[in-house]
RODO-2510 file (C-alpha; in nm, 4 decimals, decimal comma):
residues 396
     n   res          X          Y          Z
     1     x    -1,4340     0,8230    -5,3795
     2     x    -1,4958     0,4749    -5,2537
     3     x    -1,4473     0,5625    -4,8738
     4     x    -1,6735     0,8409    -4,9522
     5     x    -1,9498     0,5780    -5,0963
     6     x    -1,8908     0,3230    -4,7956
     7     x    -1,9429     0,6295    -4,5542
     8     x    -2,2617     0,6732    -4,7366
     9     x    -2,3653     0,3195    -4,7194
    10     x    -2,2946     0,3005    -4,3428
    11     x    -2,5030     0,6875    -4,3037
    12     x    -2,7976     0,4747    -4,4676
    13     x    -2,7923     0,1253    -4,2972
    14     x    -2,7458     0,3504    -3,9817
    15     x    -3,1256     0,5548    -4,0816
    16     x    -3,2533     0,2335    -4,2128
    17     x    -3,1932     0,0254    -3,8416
    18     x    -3,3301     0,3756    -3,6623
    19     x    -3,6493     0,3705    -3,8657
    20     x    -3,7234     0,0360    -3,7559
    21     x    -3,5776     0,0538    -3,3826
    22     x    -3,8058     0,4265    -3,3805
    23     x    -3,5110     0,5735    -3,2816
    24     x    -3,4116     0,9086    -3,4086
    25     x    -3,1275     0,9990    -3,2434
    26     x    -2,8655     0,9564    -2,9219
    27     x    -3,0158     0,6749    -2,6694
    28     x    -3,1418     0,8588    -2,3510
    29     x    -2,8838     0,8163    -2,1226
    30     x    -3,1037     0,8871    -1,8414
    31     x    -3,3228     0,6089    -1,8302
    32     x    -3,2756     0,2757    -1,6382
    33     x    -3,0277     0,0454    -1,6988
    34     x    -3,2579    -0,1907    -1,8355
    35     x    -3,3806     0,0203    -2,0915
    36     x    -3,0837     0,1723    -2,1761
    37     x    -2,9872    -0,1832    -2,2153
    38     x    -3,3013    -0,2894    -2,4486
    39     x    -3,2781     0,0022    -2,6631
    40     x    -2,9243    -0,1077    -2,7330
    41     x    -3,0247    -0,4331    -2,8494
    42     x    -3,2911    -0,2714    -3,0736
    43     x    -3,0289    -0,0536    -3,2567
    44     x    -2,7899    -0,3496    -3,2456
    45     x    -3,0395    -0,5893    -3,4189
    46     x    -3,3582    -0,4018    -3,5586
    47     x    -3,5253    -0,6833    -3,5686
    48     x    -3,5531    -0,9262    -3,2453
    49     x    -3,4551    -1,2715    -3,4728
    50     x    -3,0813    -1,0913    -3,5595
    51     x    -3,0078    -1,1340    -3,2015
    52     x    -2,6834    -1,3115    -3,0992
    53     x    -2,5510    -1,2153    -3,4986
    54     x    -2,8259    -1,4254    -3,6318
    55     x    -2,8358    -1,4298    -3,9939
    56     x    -3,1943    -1,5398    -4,0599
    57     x    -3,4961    -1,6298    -3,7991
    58     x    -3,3959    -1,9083    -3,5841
    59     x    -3,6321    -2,0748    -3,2720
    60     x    -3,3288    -2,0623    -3,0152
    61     x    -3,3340    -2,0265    -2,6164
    62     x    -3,0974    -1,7033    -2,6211
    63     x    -3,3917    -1,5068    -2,8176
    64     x    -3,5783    -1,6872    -2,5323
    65     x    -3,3662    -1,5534    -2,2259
    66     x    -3,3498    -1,2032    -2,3903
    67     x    -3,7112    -1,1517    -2,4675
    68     x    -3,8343    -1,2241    -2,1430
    69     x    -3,6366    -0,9584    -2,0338
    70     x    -3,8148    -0,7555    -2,3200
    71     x    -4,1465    -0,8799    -2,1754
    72     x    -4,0746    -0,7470    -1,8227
    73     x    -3,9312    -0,4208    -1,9246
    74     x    -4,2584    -0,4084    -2,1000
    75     x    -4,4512    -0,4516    -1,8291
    76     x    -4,2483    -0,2391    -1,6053
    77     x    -4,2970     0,0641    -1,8419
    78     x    -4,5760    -0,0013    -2,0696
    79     x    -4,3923     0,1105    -2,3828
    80     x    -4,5688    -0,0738    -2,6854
    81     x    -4,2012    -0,0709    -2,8552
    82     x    -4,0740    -0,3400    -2,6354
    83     x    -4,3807    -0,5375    -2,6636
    84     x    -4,4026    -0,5131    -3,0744
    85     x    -4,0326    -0,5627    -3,1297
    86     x    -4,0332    -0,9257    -2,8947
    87     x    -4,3887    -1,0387    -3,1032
    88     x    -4,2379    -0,9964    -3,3804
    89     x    -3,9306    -1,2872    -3,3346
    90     x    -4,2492    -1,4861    -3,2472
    91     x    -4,4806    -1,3959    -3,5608
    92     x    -4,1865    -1,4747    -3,7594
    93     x    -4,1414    -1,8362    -3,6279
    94     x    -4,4853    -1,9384    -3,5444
    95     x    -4,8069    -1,9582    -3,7812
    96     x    -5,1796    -1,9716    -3,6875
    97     x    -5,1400    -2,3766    -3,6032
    98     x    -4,8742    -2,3104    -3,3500
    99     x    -4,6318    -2,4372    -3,6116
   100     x    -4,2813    -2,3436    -3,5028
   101     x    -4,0533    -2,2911    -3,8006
   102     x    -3,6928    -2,4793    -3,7504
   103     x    -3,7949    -2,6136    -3,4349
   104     x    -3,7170    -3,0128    -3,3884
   105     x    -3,8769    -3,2310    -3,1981
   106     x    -3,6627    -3,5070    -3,3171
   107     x    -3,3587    -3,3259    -3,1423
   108     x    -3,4920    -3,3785    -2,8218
   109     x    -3,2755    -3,0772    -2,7028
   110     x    -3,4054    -2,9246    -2,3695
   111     x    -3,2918    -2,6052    -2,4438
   112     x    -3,5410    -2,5655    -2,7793
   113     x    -3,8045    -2,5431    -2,4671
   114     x    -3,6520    -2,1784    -2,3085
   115     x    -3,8006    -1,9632    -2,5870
   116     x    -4,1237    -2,0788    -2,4536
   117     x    -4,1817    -1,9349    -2,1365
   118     x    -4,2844    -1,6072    -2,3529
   119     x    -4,5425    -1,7572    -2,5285
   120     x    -4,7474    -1,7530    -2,2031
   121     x    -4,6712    -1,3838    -2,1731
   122     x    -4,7598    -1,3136    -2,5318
   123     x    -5,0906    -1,5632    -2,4763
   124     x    -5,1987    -1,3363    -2,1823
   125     x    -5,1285    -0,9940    -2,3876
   126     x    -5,2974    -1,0887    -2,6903
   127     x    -5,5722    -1,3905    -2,6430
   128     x    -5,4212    -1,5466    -2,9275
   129     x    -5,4076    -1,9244    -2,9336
   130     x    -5,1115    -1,9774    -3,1488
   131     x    -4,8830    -1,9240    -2,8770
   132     x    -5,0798    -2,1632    -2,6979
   133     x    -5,0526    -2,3948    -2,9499
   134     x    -4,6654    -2,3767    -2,9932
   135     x    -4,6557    -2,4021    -2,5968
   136     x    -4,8204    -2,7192    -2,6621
   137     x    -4,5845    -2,8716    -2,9098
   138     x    -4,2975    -2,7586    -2,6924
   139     x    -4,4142    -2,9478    -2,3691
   140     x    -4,5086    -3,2623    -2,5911
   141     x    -4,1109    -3,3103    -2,6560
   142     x    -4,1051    -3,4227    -2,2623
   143     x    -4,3600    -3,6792    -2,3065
   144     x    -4,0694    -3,8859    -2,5251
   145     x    -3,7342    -3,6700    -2,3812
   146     x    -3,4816    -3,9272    -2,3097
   147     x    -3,4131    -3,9746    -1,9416
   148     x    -3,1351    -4,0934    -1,6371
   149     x    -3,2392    -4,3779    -1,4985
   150     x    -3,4115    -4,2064    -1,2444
   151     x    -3,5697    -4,0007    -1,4557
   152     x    -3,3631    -3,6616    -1,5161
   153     x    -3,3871    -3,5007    -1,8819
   154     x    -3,1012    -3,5887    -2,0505
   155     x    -2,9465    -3,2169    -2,1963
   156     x    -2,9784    -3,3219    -2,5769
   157     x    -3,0032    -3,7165    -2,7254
   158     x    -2,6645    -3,6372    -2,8887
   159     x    -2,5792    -3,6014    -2,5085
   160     x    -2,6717    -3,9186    -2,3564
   161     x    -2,7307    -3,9889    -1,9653
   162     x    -2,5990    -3,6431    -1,9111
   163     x    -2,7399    -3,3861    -1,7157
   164     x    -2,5793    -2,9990    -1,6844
   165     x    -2,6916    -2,7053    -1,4683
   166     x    -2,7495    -2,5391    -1,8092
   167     x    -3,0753    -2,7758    -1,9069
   168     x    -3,2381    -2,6833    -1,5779
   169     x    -3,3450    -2,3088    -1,6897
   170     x    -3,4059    -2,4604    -2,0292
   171     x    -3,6768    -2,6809    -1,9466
   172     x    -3,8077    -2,6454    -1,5993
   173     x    -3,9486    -2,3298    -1,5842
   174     x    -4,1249    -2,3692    -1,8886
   175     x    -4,2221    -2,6714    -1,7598
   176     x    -4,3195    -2,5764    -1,5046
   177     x    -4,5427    -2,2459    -1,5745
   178     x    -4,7172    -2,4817    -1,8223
   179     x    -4,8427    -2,7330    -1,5423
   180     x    -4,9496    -2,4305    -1,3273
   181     x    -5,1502    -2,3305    -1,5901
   182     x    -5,2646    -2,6842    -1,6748
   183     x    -5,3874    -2,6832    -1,3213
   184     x    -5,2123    -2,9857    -1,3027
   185     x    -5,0324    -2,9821    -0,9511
   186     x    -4,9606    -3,3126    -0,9304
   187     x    -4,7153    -3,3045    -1,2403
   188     x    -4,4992    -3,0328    -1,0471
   189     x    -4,3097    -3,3744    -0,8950
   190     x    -4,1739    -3,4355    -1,2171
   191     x    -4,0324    -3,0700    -1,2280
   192     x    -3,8764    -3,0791    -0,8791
   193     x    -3,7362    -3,4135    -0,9904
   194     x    -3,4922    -3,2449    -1,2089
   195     x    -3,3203    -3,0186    -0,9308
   196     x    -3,3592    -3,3388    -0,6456
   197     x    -3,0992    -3,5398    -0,9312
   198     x    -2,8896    -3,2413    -0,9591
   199     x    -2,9035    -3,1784    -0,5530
   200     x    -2,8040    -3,5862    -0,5329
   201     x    -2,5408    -3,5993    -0,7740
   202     x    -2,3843    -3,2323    -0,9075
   203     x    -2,2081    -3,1432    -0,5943
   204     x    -1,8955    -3,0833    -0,4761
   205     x    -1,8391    -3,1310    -0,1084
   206     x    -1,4997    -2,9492    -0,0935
   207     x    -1,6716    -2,5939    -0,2272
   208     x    -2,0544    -2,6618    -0,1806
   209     x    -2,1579    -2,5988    -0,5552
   210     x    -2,2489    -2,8204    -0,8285
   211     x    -1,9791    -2,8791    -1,1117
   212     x    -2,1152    -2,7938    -1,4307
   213     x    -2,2230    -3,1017    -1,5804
   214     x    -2,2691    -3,4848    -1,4636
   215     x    -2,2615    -3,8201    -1,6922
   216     x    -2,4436    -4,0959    -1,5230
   217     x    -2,2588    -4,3863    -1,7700
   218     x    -1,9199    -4,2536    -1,7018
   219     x    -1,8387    -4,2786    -2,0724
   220     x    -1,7414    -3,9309    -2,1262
   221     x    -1,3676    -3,8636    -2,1092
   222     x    -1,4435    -3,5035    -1,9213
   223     x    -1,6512    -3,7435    -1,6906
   224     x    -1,4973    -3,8508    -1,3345
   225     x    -1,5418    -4,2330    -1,3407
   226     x    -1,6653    -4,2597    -0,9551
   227     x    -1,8737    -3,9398    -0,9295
   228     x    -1,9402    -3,8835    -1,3427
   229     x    -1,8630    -3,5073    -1,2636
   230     x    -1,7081    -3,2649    -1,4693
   231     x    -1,3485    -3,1004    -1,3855
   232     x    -1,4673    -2,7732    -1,2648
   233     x    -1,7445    -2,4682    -1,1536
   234     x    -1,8189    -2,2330    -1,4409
   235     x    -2,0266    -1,9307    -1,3350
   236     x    -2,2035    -1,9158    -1,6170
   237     x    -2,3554    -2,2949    -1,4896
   238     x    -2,4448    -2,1816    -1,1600
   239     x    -2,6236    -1,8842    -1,3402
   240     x    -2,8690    -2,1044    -1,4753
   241     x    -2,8729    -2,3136    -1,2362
   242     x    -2,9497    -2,0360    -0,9625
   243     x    -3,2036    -1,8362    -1,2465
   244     x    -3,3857    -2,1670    -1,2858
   245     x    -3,4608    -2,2097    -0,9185
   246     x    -3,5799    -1,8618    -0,8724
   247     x    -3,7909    -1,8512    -1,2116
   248     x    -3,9394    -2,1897    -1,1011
   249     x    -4,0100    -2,0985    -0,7375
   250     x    -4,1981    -1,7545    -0,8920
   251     x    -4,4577    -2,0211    -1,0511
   252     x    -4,5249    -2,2531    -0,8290
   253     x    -4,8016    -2,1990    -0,5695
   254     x    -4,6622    -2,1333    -0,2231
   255     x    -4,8735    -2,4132    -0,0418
   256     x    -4,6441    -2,6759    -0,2784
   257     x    -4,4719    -2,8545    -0,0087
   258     x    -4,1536    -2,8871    -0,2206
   259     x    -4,1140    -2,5457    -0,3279
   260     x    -4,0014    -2,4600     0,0705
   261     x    -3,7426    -2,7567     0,0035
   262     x    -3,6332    -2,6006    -0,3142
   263     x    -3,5837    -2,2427    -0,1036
   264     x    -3,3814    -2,3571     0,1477
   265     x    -3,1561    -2,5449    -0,0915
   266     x    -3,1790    -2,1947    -0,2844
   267     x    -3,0505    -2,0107    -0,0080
   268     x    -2,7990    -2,3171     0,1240
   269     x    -2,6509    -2,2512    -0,2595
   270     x    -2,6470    -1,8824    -0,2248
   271     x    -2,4635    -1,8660     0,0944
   272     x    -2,1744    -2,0859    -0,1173
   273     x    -2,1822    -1,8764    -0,3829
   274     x    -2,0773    -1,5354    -0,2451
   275     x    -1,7761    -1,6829    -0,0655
   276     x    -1,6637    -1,6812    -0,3931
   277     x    -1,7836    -1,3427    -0,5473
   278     x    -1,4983    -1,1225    -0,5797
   279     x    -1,4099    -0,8230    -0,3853
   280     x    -1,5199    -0,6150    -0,7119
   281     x    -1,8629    -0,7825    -0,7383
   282     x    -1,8432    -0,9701    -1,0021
   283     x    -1,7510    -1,4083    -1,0468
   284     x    -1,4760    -1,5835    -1,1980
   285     x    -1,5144    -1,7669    -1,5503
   286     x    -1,4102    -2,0717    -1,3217
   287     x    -1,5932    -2,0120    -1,0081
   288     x    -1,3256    -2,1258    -0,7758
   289     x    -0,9990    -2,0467    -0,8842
   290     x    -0,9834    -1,6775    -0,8834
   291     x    -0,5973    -1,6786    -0,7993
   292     x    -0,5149    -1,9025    -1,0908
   293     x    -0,3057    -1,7456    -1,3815
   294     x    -0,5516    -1,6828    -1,7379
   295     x    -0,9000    -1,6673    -1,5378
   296     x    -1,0811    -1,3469    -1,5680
   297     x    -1,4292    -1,1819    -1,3881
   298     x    -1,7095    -1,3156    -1,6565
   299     x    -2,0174    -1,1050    -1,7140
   300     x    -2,2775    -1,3662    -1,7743
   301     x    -2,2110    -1,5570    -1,4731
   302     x    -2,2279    -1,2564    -1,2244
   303     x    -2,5186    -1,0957    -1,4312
   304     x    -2,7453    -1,4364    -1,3939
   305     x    -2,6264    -1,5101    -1,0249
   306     x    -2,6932    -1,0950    -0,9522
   307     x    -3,0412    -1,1478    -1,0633
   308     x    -3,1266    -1,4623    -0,9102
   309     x    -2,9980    -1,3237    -0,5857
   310     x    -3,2110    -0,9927    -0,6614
   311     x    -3,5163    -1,1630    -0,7563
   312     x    -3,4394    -1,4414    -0,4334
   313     x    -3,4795    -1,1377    -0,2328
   314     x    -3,7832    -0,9642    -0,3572
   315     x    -3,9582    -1,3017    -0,3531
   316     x    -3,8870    -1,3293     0,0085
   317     x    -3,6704    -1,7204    -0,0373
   318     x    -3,3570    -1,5014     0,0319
   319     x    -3,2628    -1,2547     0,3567
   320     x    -3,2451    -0,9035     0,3096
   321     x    -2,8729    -0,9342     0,3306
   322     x    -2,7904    -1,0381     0,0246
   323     x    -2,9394    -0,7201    -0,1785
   324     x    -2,6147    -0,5969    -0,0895
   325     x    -2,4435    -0,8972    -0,2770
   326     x    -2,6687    -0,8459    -0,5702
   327     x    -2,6207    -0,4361    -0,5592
   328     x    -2,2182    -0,5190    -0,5462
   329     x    -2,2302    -0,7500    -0,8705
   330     x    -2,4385    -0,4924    -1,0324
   331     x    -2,2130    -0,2186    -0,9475
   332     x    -1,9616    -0,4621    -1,0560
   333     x    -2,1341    -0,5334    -1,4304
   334     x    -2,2043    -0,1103    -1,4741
   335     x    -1,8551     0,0049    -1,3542
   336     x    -1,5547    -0,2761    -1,5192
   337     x    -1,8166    -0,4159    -1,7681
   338     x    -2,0210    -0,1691    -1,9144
   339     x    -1,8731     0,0526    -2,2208
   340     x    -2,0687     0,3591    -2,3762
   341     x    -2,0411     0,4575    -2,7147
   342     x    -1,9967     0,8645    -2,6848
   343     x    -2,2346     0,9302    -3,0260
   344     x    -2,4972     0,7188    -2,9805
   345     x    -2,5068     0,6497    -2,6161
   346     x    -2,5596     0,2812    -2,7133
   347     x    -2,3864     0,0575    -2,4271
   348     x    -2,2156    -0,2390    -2,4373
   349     x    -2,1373    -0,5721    -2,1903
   350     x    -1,7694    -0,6406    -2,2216
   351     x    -1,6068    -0,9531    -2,1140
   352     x    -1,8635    -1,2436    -2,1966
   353     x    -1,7935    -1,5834    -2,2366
   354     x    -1,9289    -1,6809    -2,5786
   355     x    -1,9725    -2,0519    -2,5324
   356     x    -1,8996    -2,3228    -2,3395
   357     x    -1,9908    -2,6855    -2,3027
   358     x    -1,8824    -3,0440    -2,2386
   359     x    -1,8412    -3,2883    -2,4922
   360     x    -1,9305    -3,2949    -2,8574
   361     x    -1,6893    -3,2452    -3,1768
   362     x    -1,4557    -3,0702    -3,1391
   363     x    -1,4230    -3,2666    -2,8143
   364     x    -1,4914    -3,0368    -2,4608
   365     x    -1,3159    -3,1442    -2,1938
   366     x    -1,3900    -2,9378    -1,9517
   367     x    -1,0695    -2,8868    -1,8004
   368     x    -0,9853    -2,5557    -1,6965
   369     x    -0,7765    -2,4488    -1,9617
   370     x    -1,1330    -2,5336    -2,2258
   371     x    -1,2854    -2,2720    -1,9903
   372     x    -0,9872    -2,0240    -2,0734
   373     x    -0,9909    -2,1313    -2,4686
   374     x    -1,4047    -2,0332    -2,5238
   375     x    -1,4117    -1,6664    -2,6944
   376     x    -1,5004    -1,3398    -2,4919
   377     x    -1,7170    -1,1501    -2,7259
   378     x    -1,9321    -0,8287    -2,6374
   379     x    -2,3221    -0,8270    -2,6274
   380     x    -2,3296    -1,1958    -2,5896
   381     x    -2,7108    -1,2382    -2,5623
   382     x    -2,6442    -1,4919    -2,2229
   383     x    -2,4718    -1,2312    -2,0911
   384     x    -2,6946    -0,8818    -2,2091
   385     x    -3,0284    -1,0578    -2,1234
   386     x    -2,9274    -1,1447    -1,7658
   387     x    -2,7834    -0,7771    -1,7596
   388     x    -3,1486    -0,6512    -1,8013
   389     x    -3,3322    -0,8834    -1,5629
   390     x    -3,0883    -0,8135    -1,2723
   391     x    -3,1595    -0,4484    -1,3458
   392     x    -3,5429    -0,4952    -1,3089
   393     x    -3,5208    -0,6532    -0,9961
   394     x    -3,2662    -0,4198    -0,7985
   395     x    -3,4860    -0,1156    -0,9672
   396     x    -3,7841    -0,3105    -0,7459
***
């Protein structure tokens, strides 16, 4: 009897997530990936603030990463769902005064500033000034964001003098897309100050990427005490890292002297990268050290470098060669990552990295066993909202 109620409980919470979703039945399994992809996350979470497990409305950056991808799968097809079920994380968090609801300022946390690059989409689609307003508030936190001595954000205050590939796509797009529209070129030095600091100080000269984090005091223990590098490459970093370049250069006007700087060090970065993509497609959890025993292919990391190489080539900043890269770590995501459920057609990403960072309690260190330690969960939102931009781009 009480299997036979739970079975009726699950039946209704099933109905109850379709009615909102709009979805009826089985999950066309003809469409794109990237709305195959979307219409998963809708069924997963029937409302866009449940994202990433939430358990009440949160202003985060992975709502931010996966609702742009919402946005341009909105654009790309014109299908109102996408567009009502991405307003409505925003209507939940923001009121008429641009108010964002558990947003801190105080924090100064660059990645509070992701979730912000939609407001511009949803200021353009609707003519409503809120989002405006909250846009506002947003780039107000860099007026007071603490700063490197030479003037690099640090990645939170709890974080000081540190800077990580990570806090790049937080904050510079954003930033950046907001000065644009400011028509306030002159401020777009600031924003290619943030990748010349990384460029000066985040690389590695034995394998020609940037480590994933760098602490300018040297106090951190995870923190080399002549360079103030982390231990090691994680994918996932140079994903940002490589979708904040990209994102920024789609912005900025093409006459900006230092956007051509920022494309050849774009492509100089590239050319590193896919020495180390594996012969499957995809990129190690630690970039470098495929042939080391515990390390595994990671589907964040080789979904955000896939679509920054994608999106590198349709802008024009990459050759035409390295579609083929970006087809192979697609192929690689769809054919040892992707898992369909046989009822529903709802898909899955397998084999994402939860987490990962440097310092903070419990203590980071960012060797490469910390790297090994970090959970693998499905539908990670860093991993399925990368998933749905690379899609867009190799479906260009």
């Amino acid at each position: 009897m009480l299997n036979q109620m739970v079975r009726v409980m699950l039946v209704s919470l099933l109905f109850i997530a379709s009615a909102v979703s709009g979805q009826t039945g089985p999950l066309d399994n003809t469409k794109p990936w990237y709305q195959r992809m979307a219409e998963s996350e809708m069924e997963r979470f029937p409302q866009a603030w449940m994202m990433d497990w939430d358990k009440e409305p949160t202003w985060d950056y992975v709502h931010g990463l996966n609702l742009l991808g919402f946005a341009r799968v909105y654009e790309k097809t014109g299908d109102k769902r996408y567009f009502d079920y991405l307003k409505g994380y925003y209507d939940t968090l923001i009121d008429k005064d641009g108010n964002i609801a558990t947003y801190r300022r105080d924090k100064f946390n660059i990645d509070m500033l992701n979730a912000g690059k939609v407001l511009f989409f949803l200021y353009d689609q609707t003519g409503d000034n809120k989002y405006m307003l909250a846009a506002d508030k947003l780039r107000d936190q860099l007026n007071e964001h603490p700063r490197t001595s030479e003037g690099g954000f640090w990645h939170k205050k709890r974080y000081p003098y540190q800077m990580w590939l990570d806090g790049l796509y937080m904050g510079a797009p954003f930033y950046a897309e907001y000065l644009v529209r400011a028509r306030d070129p002159e401020q777009l030095d600031d924003v290619f100050l943030q990748f010349e600091l990384i460029e000066k100080h985040l690389y590695d000269t034995n394998t020609g990427l940037p480590r994933h984090g760098w602490d300018e005091s040297r106090e951190q223990k995870w923190s080399d005490k002549a360079t103030g590098l982390s231990p090691h490459h994680w994918s996932r970093a140079l994903g940002w890292y490589a979708m904040a370049m990209v994102d920024v250069m789609d912005v900025v006007p093409a006459q900006n002297s230092k956007r051509a700087w920022l494309a050849a060090r774009f492509e100089k970065f590239m050319a590193q990268v896919i020495k180390y993509q594996h012969s499957s497609g995809a990129w190690y959890q630690v970039t470098d050290l495929g042939n080391r025993k515990g390390n595994y292919l990671e589907a964040s990391g080789t979904a955000m470098l896939t679509y920054a190489m994608a999106r590198g080539v349709n802008m024009g900043v990459l050759p035409a060669s390295y579609r083929e890269h970006a087809e192979k770590g697609f192929a690689a995501l769809v054919d040892q990552m992707i898992s369909v459920e046989a009822e529903t057609n709802i898909i899955t990403l397998n084999q994402v990295c939860a987490v990962a960072g440097l310092g903070g309690k419990p203590y980071r260190d960012g060797s490469f066993d910390y790297y090994m330690s970090e959970p693998i969960r499905p539908n990670d939102a860093k991993g399925v909202g990368p998933f749905i931009l690379a899609a867009l781009e190799l479906d260009k």
